[in-house]
Structure formats: structure tokens, C-alpha cells
C-alpha positions, 0 to 999 in steps of 0.5 A: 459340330457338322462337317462343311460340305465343301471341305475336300476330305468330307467330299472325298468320302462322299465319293467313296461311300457313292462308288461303294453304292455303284459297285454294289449296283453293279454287282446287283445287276450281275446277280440278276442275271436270267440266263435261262432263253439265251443257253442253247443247251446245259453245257453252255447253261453251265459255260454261262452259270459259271463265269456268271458266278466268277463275275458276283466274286470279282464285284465283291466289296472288301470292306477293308481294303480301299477301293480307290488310293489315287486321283488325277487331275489332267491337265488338258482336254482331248484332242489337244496335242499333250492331253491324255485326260479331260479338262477338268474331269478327274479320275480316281484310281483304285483296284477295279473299275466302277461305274454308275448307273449311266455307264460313266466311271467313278472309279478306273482300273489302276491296269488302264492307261489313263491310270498310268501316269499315277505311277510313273508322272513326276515333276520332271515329266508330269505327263499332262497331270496338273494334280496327283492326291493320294488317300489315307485309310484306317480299315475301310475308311478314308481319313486323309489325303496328300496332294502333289501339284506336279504341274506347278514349278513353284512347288518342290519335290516332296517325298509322299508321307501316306507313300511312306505309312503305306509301305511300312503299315504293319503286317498281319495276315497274307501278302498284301498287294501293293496297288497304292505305291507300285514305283515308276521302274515297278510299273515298267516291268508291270506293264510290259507286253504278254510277248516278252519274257522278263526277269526281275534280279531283285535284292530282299524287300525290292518288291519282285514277288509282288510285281510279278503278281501285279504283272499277271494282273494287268496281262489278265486286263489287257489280254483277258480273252487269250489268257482265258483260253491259254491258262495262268499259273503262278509257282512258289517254292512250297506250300507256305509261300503260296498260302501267303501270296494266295489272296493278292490276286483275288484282291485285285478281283482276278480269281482264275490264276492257278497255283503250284510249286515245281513238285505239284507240276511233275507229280507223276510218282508218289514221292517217297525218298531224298537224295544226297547233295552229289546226287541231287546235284547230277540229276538236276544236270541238264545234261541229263535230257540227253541222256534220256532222250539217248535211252529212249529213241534207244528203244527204235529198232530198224527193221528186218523183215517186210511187213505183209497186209492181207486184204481178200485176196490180195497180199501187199508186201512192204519191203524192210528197206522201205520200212527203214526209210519210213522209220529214219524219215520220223526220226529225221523230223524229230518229233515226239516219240510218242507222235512218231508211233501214232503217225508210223502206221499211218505211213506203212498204211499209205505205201500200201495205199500207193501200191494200191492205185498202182494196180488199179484200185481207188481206195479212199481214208476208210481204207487207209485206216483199217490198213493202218489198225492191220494186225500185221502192221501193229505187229511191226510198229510193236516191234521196230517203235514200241511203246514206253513207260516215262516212269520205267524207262527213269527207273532202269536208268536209276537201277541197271548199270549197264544200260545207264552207262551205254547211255551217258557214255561220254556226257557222265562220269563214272563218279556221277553214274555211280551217284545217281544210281541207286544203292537198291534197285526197285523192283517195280514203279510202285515201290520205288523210293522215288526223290522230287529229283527223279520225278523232275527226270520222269517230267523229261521224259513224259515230255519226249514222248508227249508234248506238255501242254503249254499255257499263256503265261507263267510267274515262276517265284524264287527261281534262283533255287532251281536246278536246270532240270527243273527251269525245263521242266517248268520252260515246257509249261509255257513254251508257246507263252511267255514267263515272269522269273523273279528272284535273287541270286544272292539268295539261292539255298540249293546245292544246285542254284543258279549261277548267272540269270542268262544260264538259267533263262536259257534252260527255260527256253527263254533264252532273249527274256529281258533281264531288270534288277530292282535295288530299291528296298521299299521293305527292309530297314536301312540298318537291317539290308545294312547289315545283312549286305556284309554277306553278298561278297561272300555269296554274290560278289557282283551283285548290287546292294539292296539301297533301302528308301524307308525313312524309318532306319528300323529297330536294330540290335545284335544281342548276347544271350545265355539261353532259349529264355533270353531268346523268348524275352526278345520275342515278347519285346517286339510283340508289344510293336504292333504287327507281326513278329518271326521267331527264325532258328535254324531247323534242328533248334525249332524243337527247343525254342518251341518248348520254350515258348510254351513254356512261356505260355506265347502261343505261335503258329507255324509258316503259312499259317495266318496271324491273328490278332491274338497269336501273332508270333510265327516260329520259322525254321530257316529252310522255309523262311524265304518269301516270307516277311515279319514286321519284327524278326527275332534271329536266333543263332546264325552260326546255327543257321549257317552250319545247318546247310552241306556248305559255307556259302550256302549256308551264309546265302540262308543266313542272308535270307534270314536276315532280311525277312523284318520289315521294321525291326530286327534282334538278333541274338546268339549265344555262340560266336557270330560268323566272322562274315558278320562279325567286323564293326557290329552296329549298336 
């Protein structure tokens, strides 16, 4: 039996097969592109080719992923006092724009203003929208769709079932985005100006991660020109969490945005050693940035004797105390170090120059320049600014006492000296066993001597776990730009995390950054954050519970075991859900549990790499679980968890992470007793 052609859902997908055939058109047209008469020249023939090719990526069809989720219908035409759409013309939202063969959109960009009111309209404040649908899709084909009639007060306010499903749809793969059901107090801070830097405190299951991406999306729309100039970069804290987010940007067609982690940013030394807590702890002090920057400018000598340039015939003397005057003036400006060395002959050669038209003669640039390069002047510049190495000068720090203690006398302890320094002094830069802690320190310096290049905006992820020396060092990437900061602090793992947000903003450099907190949980089971919220008055008492709005109460229990066989029956349990499944232990038990899965013949893979169909279980140590999600969790043995960190409460502020990685269900067994933090009025 044919489907009617006036039913709604058969002409909704008419609409969605013609915006497949548009946006094929488009990109067509784009493919077709002859660039040869209009190039000057290879370079910009290359310039050309390559945004070319960046624009037939950006129209790529993705075959399963929806190319609208939303429609509005407005309620007014332009012109009228209220109106922001045309009378009965309706727009459909999804995740780029699509146009016809005459210019005229089918589908708008979700980042346009006119696609706002999707997110942020309501029955209070229906925004001039008479109608909001919403579509359903399995795979790549629309199958349902929902109406809201905002303008009618007749009818009530409903939660949106497809919002629902689309939130607690399984996971399989990398991160998703979340385009279809951002939230009006998501949107807010999406939407917020490239000027102002924001930071998002956000309990697990919140959606910080994803609304920071979706930020750098829509500032990538709004200000595309500049940021293409300026640079983009987002910064997780390891390799696994980058490969999970890598394919939301993409998604929304935005391809140019850099990925790194805060150690591929200061990677100026082949990292080969690791520090003890004490003394990771002092080195990530920023107090330290005051210490180097003292034994840097320490290198600075005045001088002591004349500088004297010979040219034909004529002498020209420079006397020491002008030298000194010199000197104390590029001090004064405090500007780079190694900008104050370039500029120092330039300034000797100048006075020279003075004394010059003084007695008659009219030199000009070339002049000044060659005095400038003057023997006898770099001679002097050598002596009284010489150059320095960022990597030796940390390297003396870390191996001579004395010239560690001249330096940090009254900004460090004798203890805190004594726990930086190291045991065997290296003898050179090469063979050094240097920690990611020491290559932050040798950031620092690279930077006093020579300004980092700063870009239009950075998104740095899970910030909680850095140390003040590391927010500075990730504040010089972006110190005439703006940041997003998501995390949480209840999350925070470091001997070193942070304390408060403002602390932290300020040692970014952002000091006045705009501080949002998100409590709606839209990923973790109310039973889960439920329980996992035992833990925040003992890792951070002030914060605000996650309130979880999933419908669905999720799958919970806290289960006895005897051993690692029970722990693999309740990962063959959950993998009959479908979706995903983590199996998270902590580290030194990763080793046992695998040997059990294959004995079991359960194949797993490791973090970051992506589920399939077929291998859908994930063996997660607990130091490399934050970020991630699972639909279901097995959690094996917090107490285990919770030892395995230097103390108590970072150990329960790791638990905590673990906790909350489920999306629908969460088993968590033990065999030794559970910590007392969690242990009162077990549910089920």
C-alpha cells in the first residue's frame, strides 16, 4: 500500500532526500572548480587548491548522520515588530547549511540566528516560533518526528520523547555531537562573544566537553576570517580522550582545528624521567616563574668598559656609563630577554650615530646597521646580555645548588630546593632524564626569552588537573585570544589540581573569564550520579550535585564477588545491552582482569581505541578513564581504586570519575570491603 503524499513524515523525507541531492549539487559544484586563469602564481595556485580541497571535505555527506534534526515554523513576517522568520516559510535546522540551485536555503546552519530559538524558545517565551518539530532517525533515515506548538497555550508543556531517545541512544565509537539537543543554558554559553573567555564547572554527564567543541564550532561561524588567521586549538589530557572527541568537529564540517595535550605544547625535550609527588607539586608552583625569570635576567652584567667602533679612520668611544644607561632602559621596559639582546646593538649603534652628526657627518640606516654588526660591539652585547639556552638554564636550576639556592632565596624552602633538585646532576641537555614537569619549566623560559605565539582561541579540556605552571603555559597560547576552561573540580586527580576556578583563571592570564556551572546531568543515570555524589563532601565539599534529567533511572547494583571470573560474568551481562560496555579497575589489576577476559574468550580493546560491532567491551585503567563514557560500566573494586592514588581524597576524587563514566547502567563489584564514603544505606 503507497504511502499518501500529503502525509507529513512521507514529505519530511522528500525534504531530506532533496537537500541530500542539493548539498551533493553543492559540492559538485565545488569539484568543478577551475582555478588555473585566476592563480597569479604556484603559491597561491597551492593557497587556492588547498582551501578548495578543505571545502569538497566540509560537503561531505555523512550517510549516517542526520542532515537536519529540527524545523521552525515562525510565526510573523519580517518587518513586523516581533518577527525574526517569514510568515509561512519554515526552516529546518541541522548541521550545515544547504542551499538549492537558485541560492535559496533547505537546510540552516544550527550556528545561525535564526536557528537559535530551536535551542533556547519555550512556552514561556516562544520567541515568535508558532512551531518546533523535531526528527527521528535509525541510521541515516528519518523515521519520526514531534511537534511542539509553543504559541498555543492550550497546549502544555511536554517533555520531548525523541530529546529523550537521543540522549540515552547507545554509544558505539568516538564522541558524538550533540547538535539535536544542546539546552537553552548550553546554548548560552555556545553562543558567547570570541572576546570573553569562559569557564564551564561542570559535574560528569553535564555535557562541558561537548559544549566547548560546539563553542569552537559556532566561533569558527561567526568569525571565520579572523580564527583562520589566528589558529585554533583544542587540549585534552591524553592521547585517548583526543582520539574519542577527534570526529566531532569534523562532523559539524569544521576540519582546521588542531589537537594536542598540554605535553605535545611544551615538547622541547625528550621526556625520559618522572618525578615524585613533592616534587611535581613544587615545580608546578608557579612560584617558579619567578625563580627562573631571577636566574635568567641573572645572566645581565653591567658594563665596565667602553665600547669603541673603529670606522676608517675615525674612533667613536661609547663610554660604560652610557652603556649602563642603555642596559638599565631595556631592563626597565621589561620586555623578552631575547628581544632586549637583539634591540642592545641597535642601541649602541644609535649613540654612535648621535656622535656621528654631531661632528658633521649624515649617516643614514645602512649606517647603523653595519655599526650594529660592529665586532666590537657584539663583542660587548656578548658580554654584558649574552645569549641563553631555556633547556640549560632549567638544567642548572635542577643540578647546581648553589646557583638554585641564589635564586629562590626567599620564594622556596630549603625543603622544596632539596625536592626539585635532582639526586644525579645530568651532564648535559641530551642525556638528561627530564619529567613533563621539567619541560613545562623549560616552556617558561623559551617564553621569557621569546614570546609564544598566540592563537585566536583555545578549549582547554579537563582543566582541573593542571598545575599553575601548566595553565601559564597553556595562558601563553592564547594571551591576545580568548579560552573556553571546562571541567570539574570534584574531579581533579593531581597531587597538584586546582583548588578554586578564579586561582586558576588567573594564572591562564584570564583573570575576569566568566565562570557558568552546569548541574543538569543529560548523561548519567539518576541512581548512578545518586550514588557517586556520596563522594563530593569529601573531595568537594561546596559543590553542586549533578541533578541527572534522564527519565530513564538507569540499571544499578552494587554486587559481592568472589573473584575476576565473577567480574567477567558481569561484563558478559551488560554486553548483551546494546552499546558499549567499560570494564574499569584500578591500574595494577588491569593485568588480571585481562588474563581473565581471554580466558573467557571476551575480546576488549584498549582506551582510545574505537568499539565495533563485534568487540564492544573496553578494559579501562582508572588513571585514564576521565572523559570517557560507556553505555554500561562494570567497576571493579573501589577500594583498589582509591589506594592506588598517593592520598585519600585524590583517591576518592578518581573513584568519583569511575563512578560516573555509565550512561545506562552501572555494576559495581567488589570483593573487598567498599570505602566507608560509600558504604552507608547501599541502594539494591
Amino acid at each position: 500500500m503507497s504511502t499518501p503524499v500529503d502525509d507529513p513524515l512521507s514529505r519530511e523525507r522528500s525534504h531530506l532526500s532533496a537537500s541530500r541531492s542539493a548539498l551533493r549539487a553543492m559540492r559538485a559544484d565545488v569539484e568543478a572548480l577551475d582555478i588555473r586563469d585566476v592563480t597569479a602564481n604556484w603559491v597561491n595556485a597551492e593557497a587556492l587548491a588547498h582551501q578548495i580541497e578543505e571545502r569538497i571535505k566540509a560537503l561531505a555527506d555523512l550517510s549516517d548522520t542526520p542532515l537536519f534534526f529540527g524545523r521552525l515554523d515562525y510565526l510573523h513576517a519580517p518587518g513586523s515588530e516581533q518577527a525574526e522568520g517569514a510568515q509561512g516559510e519554515r526552516f529546518y535546522i541541522g548541521r550545515r547549511h544547504v542551499h538549492d540551485h537558485d541560492g535559496d536555503p533547505m537546510v540552516i546552519d544550527w550556528r545561525a540566528p535564526v536557528s537559535q530559538p530551536f535551542y533556547r524558545a519555550s512556552k514561556k517565551d516562544p520567541l515568535d516560533v508558532a512551531l518546533r518539530r523535531r526528527f527521528g532517525y535509525t541510521g541515516g533515515d528519518l523515521t519520526a518526528y514531534e511537534d511542539e506548538h509553543l504559541s498555543d497555550p492550550a497546549e502544555a508543556a511536554r517533555t520531548s520523547k525523541l530529546l529523550q531517545q537521543e540522549i540515552e541512544r547507545p554509544r558505539v565509537g568516538p564522541m558524538r555531537d550533540i547538535v539535536a539537543t544542546i539546552q537553552p543554558e548550553q546554548d548560552e554559553i555556545v553562543r558567547s562573544g570570541l572576546s570573553g573567555t569562559v569557564c564551564v564547572q561542570g559535574g560528569p554527564g553535564t555535557g562541558k566537553t561537548a559544549v566547548g567543541l560546539h563553542r569552537v564550532a559556532y566561533l569558527l561561524y561567526a568569525h571565520r576570517e579572523r580564527l583562520a588567521r589566528t589558529g585554533t586549538l583544542v587540549i585534552g589530557p591524553n592521547r585517548s580522550f583526543l582520539h574519542y572527541i577527534e570526529q566531532v568537529l569534523p562532523a559539524l564540517g569544521e576540519l582546521t582545528v588542531q589537537q594536542a595535550t598540554v605535553d605535545d605544547l611544551v615538547a622541547h625535550v625528550e621526556i625520559k624521567g618522572t618525578d615524585d609527588a613533592t616534587a611535581a607539586v613544587v615545580k608546578g608552583d608557579a612560584r617558579l616563574a619567578r625563580v627562573l625569570r631571577r636566574a635568567l635576567y641573572a645572566h645581565v652584567t653591567m658594563p665596565i668598559e667602553p665600547v669603541v667602533v673603529v670606522r676608517g679612520s675615525r674612533r667613536w668611544r661609547v663610554p660604560a656609563y652610557e652603556l649602563e644607561e642603555l642596559v638599565r632602559e631595556l631592563l626597565d621596559r621589561d620586555i623578552r630577554y631575547g628581544a632586549a639582546r637583539e634591540a642592545l646593538p641597535q642601541r649602541i649603534a644609535h649613540a654612535v650615530l648621535v656622535q656621528m652628526e654631531r661632528s658633521g657627518e649624515a649617516p643614514d640606516d645602512r649606517v647603523q646597521d653595519a655599526v650594529a654588526r660592529n665586532s666590537a660591539v657584539k663583542a660587548a652585547v656578548k658580554a654584558v646580555w649574552p645569549a641563553v639556552e631555556p633547556a640549560k638554564l632549567v638544567l642548572r636550576l635542577l643540578s647546581d645548588p648553589e646557583f638554585l639556592a641564589v635564586h629562590a632565596e626567599g620564594i622556596l624552602g630549603e625543603d622544596e630546593q632539596k625536592a626539585i633538585l635532582w639526586a644525579k646532576p645530568a651532564r648535559s641537555v641530551k642525556s638528561a632524564k627530564w619529567s613533563p614537569a621539567d619541560a613545562v619549566l623549560i616552556d617558561e623560559a623559551t617564553d621569557l626569552i621569546q614570546r609564544t605565539h598566540s592563537l585566536g582561541h583555545v578549549v582547554l579540556d579537563e582543566a582541573q588537573d593542571l598545575s599553575p605552571m601548566q595553565y601559564r603555559a597553556v595562558g601563553r597560547r592564547c594571551t591576545t585570544g580568548s579560552a573556553t576552561v571546562l571541567g570539574d573540580l570534584a574531579q581533579g586527580t593531581t597531587p597538584w589540581a586546582t583548588r578554586g576556578w578564579q586561582e586558576a583563571l588567573t594564572h591562564l592570564g584570564k583573570p575576569d573569564a566568566l565562570v557558568e556551572e552546569l548541574t543538569a546531568g543529560f548523561r548519567v543515570p539518576t541512581d548512578v550520579i545518586t550514588y557517586a555524589s556520596r563522594l563530593l563532601p569529601h573531595i568537594a565539599p561546596g559543590l553542586t550535585p549533578v541533578v541527572s534529567i534522564r527519565e530513564n533511572p538507569g540499571q544499578f547494583e552494587v554486587r559481592p564477588v568472589s573473584g575476576p571470573k565473577d567480574v567477567v560474568e558481569a561484563c558478559r551481562e551488560l554486553l548483551r545491552h546494546e552499546g558499549s560496555t567499560g570494564l574499569i579497575a584500578a591500574d595494577t589489576r588491569v593485568p588480571e582482569l585481562a588474563e581473565a577476559l581471554e580466558q573467557a574468550g571476551i575480546p576488549y580493546l584498549g582506551p582510545g581505541e574505537e568499539t565495533t560491532v563485534d568487540t564492544r567491551l573496553t578494559l579501562v585503567p582508572a588513571s585514564l578513564a576521565k572523559g570517557l563514557e560507556y553505555d554500561y560500566v562494570v567497576l571493579d573494586e573501589p577500594q583498589a581504586v582509591v589506594d592506588g592514588e598517593p592520598d585519600e581524597r585524590t583517591g576518592l576524587r578518581r573513584l568519583y570519575v569511575a563512578l560516573t563514566r555509565a550512561v545506562s547502567g552501572l555494576i559495581v563489584t567488589h570483593a573487598a570491603g567498599l570505602p566507608p564514603q560509600l558504604a552507608s544505606t547501599t541502594p539494591r
